[in-house]
C-alpha positions as CSV (number, residue, x, y, z in Angstrom):
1,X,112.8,-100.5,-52.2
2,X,113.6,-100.5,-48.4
3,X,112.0,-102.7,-46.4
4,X,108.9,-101.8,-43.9
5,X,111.7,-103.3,-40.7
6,X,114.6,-100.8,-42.4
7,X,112.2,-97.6,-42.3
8,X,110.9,-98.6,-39.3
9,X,114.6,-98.8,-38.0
10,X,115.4,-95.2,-39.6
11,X,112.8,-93.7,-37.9
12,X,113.6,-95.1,-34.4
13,X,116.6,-93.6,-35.0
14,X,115.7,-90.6,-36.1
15,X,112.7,-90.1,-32.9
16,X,116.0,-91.9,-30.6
17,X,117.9,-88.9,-31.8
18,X,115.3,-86.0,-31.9
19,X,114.8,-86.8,-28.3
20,X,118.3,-86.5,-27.7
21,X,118.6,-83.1,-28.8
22,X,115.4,-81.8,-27.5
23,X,116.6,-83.1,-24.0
24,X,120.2,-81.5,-24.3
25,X,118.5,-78.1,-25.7
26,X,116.0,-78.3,-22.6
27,X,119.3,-78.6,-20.4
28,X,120.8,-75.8,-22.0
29,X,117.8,-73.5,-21.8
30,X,117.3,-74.3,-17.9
31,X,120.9,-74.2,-17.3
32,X,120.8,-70.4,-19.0
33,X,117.2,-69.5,-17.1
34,X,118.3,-70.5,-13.9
């Protein structure tokens, strides 16, 4: 069983990296639009 601090870690991660890539796509997309 993983602890509640290690999940909670993971998904920091996982939100840390999500916003990462939504950020770089939104660059991308405004970069092609304008």
């Amino acid at each position: 069983m993983k602890s509640v601090k290690q999940i909670e870690r993971e998904n920091i991660k996982k939100a840390a990296l999500f916003l990462q890539q939504s950020k770089n796509a939104v660059a991308l997309t405004g970069a092609g639009i304008s």
